[in-house]
C-alpha positions in Angstrom: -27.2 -2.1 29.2 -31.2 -1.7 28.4 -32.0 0.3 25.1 -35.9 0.0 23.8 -37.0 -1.2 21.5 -33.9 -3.3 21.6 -32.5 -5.1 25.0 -28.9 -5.2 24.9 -26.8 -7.1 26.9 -23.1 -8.4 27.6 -22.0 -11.8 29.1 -18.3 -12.4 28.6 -17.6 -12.3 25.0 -20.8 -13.1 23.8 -23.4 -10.1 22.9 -27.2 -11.1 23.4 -29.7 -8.4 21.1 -33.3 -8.8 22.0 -35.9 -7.0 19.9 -38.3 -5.9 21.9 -40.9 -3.4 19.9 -44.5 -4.6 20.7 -46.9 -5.9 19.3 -45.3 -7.4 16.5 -41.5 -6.5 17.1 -42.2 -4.4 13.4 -39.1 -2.6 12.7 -39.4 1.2 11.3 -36.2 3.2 10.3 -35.3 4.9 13.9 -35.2 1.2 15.0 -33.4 -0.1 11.7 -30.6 2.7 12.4 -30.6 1.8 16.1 -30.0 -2.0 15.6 -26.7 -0.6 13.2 -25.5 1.4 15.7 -25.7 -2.2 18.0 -24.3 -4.1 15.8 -21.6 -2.0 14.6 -20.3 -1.7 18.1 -20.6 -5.5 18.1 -17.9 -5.5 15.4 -15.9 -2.9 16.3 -15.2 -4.2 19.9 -12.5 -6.6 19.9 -13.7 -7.9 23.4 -16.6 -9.1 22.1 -17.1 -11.8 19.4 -20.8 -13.9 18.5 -24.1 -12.1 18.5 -27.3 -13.5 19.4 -30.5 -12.2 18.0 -33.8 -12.8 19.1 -37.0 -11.7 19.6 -39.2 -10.7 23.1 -42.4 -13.0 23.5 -42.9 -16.3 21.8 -45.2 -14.7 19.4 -43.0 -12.8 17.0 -39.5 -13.0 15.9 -40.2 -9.8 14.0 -43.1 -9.2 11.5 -40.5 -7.1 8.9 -41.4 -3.2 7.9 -43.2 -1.7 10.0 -46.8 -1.2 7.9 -47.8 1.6 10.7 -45.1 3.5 9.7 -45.1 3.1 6.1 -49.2 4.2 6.3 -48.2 7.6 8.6 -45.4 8.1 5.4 -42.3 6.3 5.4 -41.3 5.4 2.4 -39.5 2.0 1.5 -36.0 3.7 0.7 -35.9 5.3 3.8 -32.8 6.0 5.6 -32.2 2.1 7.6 -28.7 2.9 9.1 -25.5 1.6 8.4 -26.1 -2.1 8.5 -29.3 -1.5 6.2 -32.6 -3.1 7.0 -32.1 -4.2 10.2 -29.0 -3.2 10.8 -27.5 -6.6 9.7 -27.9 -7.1 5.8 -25.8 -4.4 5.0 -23.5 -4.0 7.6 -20.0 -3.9 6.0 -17.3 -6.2 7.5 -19.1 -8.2 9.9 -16.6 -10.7 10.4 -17.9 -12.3 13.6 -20.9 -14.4 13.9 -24.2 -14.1 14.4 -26.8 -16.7 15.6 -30.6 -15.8 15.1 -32.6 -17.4 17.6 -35.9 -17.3 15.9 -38.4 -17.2 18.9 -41.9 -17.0 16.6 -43.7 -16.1 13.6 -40.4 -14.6 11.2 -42.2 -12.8 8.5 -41.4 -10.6 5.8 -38.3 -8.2 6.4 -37.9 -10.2 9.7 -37.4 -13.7 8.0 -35.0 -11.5 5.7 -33.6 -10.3 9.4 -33.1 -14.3 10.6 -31.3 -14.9 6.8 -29.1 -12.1 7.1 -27.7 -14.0 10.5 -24.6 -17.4 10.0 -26.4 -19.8 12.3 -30.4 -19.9 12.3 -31.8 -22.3 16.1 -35.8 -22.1 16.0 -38.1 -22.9 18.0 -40.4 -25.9 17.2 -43.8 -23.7 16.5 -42.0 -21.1 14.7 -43.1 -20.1 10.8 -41.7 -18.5 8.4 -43.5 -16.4 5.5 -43.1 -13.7 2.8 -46.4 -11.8 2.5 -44.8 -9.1 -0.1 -46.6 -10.7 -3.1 -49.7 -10.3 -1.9 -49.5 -6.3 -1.2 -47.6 -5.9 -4.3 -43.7 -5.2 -2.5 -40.7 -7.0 -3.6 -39.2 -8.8 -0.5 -35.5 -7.5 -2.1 -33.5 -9.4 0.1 -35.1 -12.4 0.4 -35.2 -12.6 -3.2 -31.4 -12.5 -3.8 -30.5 -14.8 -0.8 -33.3 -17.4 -0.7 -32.8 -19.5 -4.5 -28.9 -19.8 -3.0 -30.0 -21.2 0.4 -32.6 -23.4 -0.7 -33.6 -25.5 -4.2 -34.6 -22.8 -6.6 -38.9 -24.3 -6.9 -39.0 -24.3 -2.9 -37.5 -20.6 -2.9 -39.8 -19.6 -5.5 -42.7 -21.3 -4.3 -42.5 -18.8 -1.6 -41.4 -15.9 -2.7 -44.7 -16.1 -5.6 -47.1 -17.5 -3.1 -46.5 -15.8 0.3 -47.5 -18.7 2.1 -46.3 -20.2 5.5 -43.4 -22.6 5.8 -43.4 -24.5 9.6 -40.0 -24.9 11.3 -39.8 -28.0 10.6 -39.7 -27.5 6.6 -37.5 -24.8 7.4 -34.9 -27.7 8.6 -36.0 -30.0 6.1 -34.9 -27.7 3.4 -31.7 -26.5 5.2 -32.8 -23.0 6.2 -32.4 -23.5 10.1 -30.0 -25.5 11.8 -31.7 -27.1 14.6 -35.6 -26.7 15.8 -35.6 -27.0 19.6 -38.8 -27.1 22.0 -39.3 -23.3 22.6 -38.1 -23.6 26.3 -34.9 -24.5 25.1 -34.1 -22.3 22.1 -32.4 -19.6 24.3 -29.9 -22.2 26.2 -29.1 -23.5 23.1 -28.6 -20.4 21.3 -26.1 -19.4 24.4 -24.3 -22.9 24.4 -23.7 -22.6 20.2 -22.5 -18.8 20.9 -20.3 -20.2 23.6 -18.6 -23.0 21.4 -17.8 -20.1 19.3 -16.7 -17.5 22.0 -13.8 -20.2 22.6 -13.0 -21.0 18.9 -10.5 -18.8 16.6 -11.6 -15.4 15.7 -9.4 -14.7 13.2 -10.1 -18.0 11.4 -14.1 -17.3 11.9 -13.3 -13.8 10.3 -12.1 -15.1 7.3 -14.3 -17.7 7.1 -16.8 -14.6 7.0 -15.0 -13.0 4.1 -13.7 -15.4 1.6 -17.6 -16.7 1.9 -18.7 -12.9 0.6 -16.6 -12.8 -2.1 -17.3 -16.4 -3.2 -21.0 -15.8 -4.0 -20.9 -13.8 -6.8 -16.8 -14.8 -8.1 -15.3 -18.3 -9.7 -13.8 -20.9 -7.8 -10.4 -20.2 -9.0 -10.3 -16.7 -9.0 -10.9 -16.8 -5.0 -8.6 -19.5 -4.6 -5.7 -17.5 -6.1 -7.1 -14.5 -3.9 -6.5 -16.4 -0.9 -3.2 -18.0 -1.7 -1.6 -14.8 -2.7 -3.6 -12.9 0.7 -5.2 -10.7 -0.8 -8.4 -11.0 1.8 -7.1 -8.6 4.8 -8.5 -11.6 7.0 -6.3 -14.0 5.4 -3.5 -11.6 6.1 -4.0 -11.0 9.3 -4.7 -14.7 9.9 -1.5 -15.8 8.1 1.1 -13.5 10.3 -0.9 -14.3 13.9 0.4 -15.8 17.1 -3.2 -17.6 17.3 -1.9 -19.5 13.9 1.0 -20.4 15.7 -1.0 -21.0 18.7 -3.0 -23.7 16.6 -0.2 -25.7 15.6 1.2 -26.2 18.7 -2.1 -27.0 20.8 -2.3 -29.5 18.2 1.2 -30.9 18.4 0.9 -30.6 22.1 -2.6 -32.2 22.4 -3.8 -29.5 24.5 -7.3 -27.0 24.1 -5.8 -23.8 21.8 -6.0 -20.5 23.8 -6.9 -18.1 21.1 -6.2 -14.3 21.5 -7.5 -13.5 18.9 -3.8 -11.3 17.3 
């Protein structure tokens, strides 16, 4: 299927989201609620179970808010769409993942965008920057995620400065997974999205929630939450046939096939 600004399409289970809003791939709140709509469909269909993001061009992997926009009147708290900002950051029970394939410069909302994804590839010329500071705009999200994915001084450094972090900084300090040559960043996006087509989904969707609810709770008190399954994932997960399925392969020495039930 083609949507603009955003290319959608389908191979197998795997569900490939290219932003494609030129020049800058800027995203304004038609766009934001558009990229919900996508990725709420992304969860909803059981056929279907990573997400690739990335961006059109080499340039930009998105350059955030749309400043056009905001000029002609939107305002910051406009209406984003389900999944917020995006259509990611927000989006409640997303319990599949999502790999950002960070094609170029990631700036503003759009680094925010790349954070709000589980795995982060990048290509090798790629930079990352928060420019908020220096028009006088909290980046909101960035702010609450960043001092948890980084050291604290690196995150804040950033955040107070606005200045430009290279890809390979990025991996340095943790925030990407791999930097690959740009030719390559697409082929390895699809061969990570693959490994995790054929992996457990029910394992990868509690994975997805026991995480949430460990940011902001105590060790224990989510330990006791998962022993007594009192995560719906953990439920589900507990009374499958692919939990079963596990055990056996295992036993058996043989690849699991997961159904994902």
């Amino acid at each position: 299927m083609t949507d603009h600004p955003l290319r959608v399409s389908r191979n197998g289970a795997i569900l490939e989201v290219v932003f494609d809003r030129p020049k800058a791939n800027a995203i304004d709140a038609p766009t934001s609620r558009r990229m919900g709509e996508v990725f709420a469909g992304f969860r909803d269909d059981p056929g279907l179970r990573v997400a690739i993001l990335t961006g059109a061009g080499e340039k930009f992997f998105s350059a955030g808010w749309d400043l056009k926009a905001a000029a002609e009147g939107e305002a910051p708290d406009a209406d984003y769409g389900v999944g917020g900002f995006g259509g990611l950051q927000m989006l409640p029970d997303l319990n599949k993942p999502v790999i950002a394939a960070v094609n170029g410069m990631a700036v503003g909302g759009g680094f925010e965008l790349a954070l709000a994804a589980d795995l982060i590839v990048a290509a090798d010329h790629v930079r990352f920057a928060l420019p908020e500071i220096r028009s006088g705009t909290l980046a909101d999200a960035a702010t609450i995620k960043l001092p948890k994915r980084i050291p604290y001084h690196i995150a804040m450094d950033l955040l107070f400065t606005g200045r430009w972090m290279e890809a390979a900084e990025a991996q340095r300090w943790g925030l990407v997974n791999e930097v690959v040559p740009a030719a390559d960043l697409m082929a390895r996006a699809r061969a990570l999205a693959q490994i995790l087509a054929d992996g457990p989904p029910l394992v990868y969707a509690a994975i997805k929630e026991v995480a949430r609810a460990a940011e902001n709770r105590d060790f224990a008190g989510v330990m006791t939450q998962i022993g007594q399954r009192n995560f719906p994932t953990i439920q589900k997960l507990y009374g499958s046939r692919d939990q079963i399925e596990g055990a056996r392969a295992f036993a058996e020495k043989r690849k699991p096939v997961w159904k994902g039930c």
